[in-house]
N, C-alpha and C positions, 0 to 999 in steps of 0.2 A: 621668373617665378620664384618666391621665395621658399628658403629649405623648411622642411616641416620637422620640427622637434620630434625626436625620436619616444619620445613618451606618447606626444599626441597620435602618434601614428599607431601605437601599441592599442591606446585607450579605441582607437578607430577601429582596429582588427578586433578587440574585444567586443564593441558593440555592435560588427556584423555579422560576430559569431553570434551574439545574441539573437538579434532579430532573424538569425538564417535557422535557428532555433525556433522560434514562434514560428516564422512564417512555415515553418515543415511540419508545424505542430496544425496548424488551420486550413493546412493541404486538402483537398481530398484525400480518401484511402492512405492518412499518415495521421499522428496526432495519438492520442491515449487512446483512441479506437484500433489502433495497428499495433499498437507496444509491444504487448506480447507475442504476437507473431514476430515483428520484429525481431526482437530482442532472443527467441525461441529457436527464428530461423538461422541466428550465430551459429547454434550445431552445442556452442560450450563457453563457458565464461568462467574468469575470476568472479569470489564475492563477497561479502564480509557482511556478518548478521550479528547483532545485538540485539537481545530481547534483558528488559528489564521489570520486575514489578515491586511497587510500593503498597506495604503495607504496615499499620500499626506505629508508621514512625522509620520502619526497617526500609532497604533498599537492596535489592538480591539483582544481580545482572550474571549473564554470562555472554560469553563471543564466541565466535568461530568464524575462520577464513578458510580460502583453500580454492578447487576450481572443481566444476561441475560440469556434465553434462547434460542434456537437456534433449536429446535421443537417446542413447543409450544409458543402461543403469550402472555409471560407474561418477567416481568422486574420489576426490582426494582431500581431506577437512580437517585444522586444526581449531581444536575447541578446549577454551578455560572456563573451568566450572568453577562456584564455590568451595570451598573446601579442599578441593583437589591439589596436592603440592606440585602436579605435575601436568602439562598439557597434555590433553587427551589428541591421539593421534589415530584417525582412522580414513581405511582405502575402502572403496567400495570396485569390486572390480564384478560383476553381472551378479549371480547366485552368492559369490561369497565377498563378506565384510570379513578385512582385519583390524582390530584393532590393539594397541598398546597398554590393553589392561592389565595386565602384570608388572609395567614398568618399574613401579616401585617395588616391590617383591624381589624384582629381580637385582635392585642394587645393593640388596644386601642379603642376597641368597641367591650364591653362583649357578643353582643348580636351576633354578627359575627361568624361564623361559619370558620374555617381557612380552612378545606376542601371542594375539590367541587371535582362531580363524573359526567363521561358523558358514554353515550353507544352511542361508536363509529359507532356503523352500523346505527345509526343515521344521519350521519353526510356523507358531498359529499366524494368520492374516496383523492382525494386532502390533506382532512381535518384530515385523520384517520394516516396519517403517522406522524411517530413519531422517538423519539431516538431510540427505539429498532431496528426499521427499518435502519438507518444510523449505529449502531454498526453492525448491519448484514452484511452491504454493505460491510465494513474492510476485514471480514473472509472472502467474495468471491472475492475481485479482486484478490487474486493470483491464483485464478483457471483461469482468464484472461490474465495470462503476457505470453509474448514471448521473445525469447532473453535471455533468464535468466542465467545468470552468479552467482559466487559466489566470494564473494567480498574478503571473510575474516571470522574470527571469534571474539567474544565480549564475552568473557568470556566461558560459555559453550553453546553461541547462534551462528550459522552459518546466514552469512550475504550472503543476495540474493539481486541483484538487477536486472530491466528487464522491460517491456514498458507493459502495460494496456491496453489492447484492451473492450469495453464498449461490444461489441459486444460478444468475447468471453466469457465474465464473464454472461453473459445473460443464455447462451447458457447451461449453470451449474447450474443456480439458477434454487429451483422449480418452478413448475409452478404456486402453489397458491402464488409464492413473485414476479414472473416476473414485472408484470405491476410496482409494488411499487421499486422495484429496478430500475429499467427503467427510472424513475421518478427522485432517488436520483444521479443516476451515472451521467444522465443531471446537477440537481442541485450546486451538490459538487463539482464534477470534470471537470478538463479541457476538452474542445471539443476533439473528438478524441481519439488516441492512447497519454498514458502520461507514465511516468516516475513512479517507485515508488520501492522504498526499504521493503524488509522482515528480518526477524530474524526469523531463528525457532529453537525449541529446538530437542532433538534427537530422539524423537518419530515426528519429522516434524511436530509439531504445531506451530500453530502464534502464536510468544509472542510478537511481536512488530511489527506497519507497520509505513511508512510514507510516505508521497504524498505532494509536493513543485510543484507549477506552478505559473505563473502571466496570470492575464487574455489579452484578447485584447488591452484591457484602462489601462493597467500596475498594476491591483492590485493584491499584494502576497497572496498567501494562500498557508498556510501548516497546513497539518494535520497530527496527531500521536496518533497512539491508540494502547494500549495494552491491553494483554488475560495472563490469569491466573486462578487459582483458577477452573482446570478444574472439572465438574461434582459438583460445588457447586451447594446448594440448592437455590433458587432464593425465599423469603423472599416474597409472595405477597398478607399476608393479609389485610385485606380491614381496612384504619381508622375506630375508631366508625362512628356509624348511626348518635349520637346526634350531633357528628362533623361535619356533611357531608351537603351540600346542591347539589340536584344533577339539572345538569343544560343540558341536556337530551333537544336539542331543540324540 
């Protein structure tokens, strides 16, 4: 039997990851109908979110990475905002968020404290949502889409696409996130039923979403966040004490 080129055997192992991708994707009980469980039932994931909007000609983005839980309310999350000369660093560990808002302050005034701590049950319904809560939102819209098609493959990721209903994704989240979901899906997303593309891998996790709409007044938003690094550990110990000023209204 002749030897088989060691490319060709690659490009083979590639295209059976592929279709072991599709075919898990048109499974029963697997497929963008399971995603978010799926993907939920990791416990905790790596994930990186990019939201961008265009308007007037302008183009404003910001990121954040870090790793998340998806049971318990704890995160560990870097995020680059406009403006900011500095990346914003914040823990979420249950009741209390730290985060790095004094950093700059404090490199040029010893006496600064670079972290600050709050206990959010402090603070109005409104005020306690945070990025953990918006990386959450990513895993449940595809327990909301209808329509869902399959586009294609992207290496060994199967590509979904299919329409968002705000309502049906509600309808899946528990009940202690309903109301803060409810909140962000207004927020973020277009009124309505919208558009939004999946990727998943071959156990039907999310490894990629995206969501493109303009508002009424014509501005772009697209957003794109990925999952990985499932059943990582989430990283949420507290800065020092000496660091901390806790600001706790």
């Amino acid at each position: 039997m002749p030897r088989v080129p060691r490319r060709v055997v690659a490009l083979m192992l590639a295209s059976s990851a592929a279709a072991a991708a599709c075919a898990g994707a048109a499974a029963g009980g697997t497929g963008l109908a399971a995603a978010t469980e799926r993907t939920t039932s990791a416990g905790t994931a790596d994930y990186t979110l990019s939201v961008s909007a265009s308007f007037s000609g302008a183009l404003i983005s910001t990121r954040s990475q870090g790793a998340i839980s998806f049971r318990a309310h704890e995160a560990h999350v870097y995020k680059i905002v406009p403006g900011e000369p500095l990346p914003e660093e914040e823990i979420v560990a249950g009741p209390w968020t730290y985060a790095n808002s004094n950093a700059s302050a404090a490199l040029s005034n010893p006496n600064a404290k670079p972290w600050t701590k709050v206990d959010t049950r402090r603070l109005p319904a409104a005020q306690r949502i945070g990025e953990l809560d918006h990386i959450r939102a990513l895993a449940y819209l595809s327990s909301g889409a209808s329509g869902a098609k399959l586009v294609g493959t992207s290496g060994a990721l199967a590509h979904w696409r299919g329409s968002v209903d705000p309502a049906r994704v509600l309808a899946h989240v528990p009940a202690s996130q309903r109301a803060t979901m409810r909140t962000i899906l207004r927020a973020d997303y277009a009124k309505g039923v919208f558009p939004a593309d999946f990727w998943l891998d071959a156990q039907s996790r999310l490894r990629r979403v995206r969501v493109a709409y303009k508002t009424a007044k014509g501005t772009g938003f697209t957003i794109v966040g990925t999952f990985s690094g499932f059943g990582t550990r989430v990283d949420v110990k507290p800065p020092p004490a000496r660091s901390t000023t806790d600001i706790t209204p």
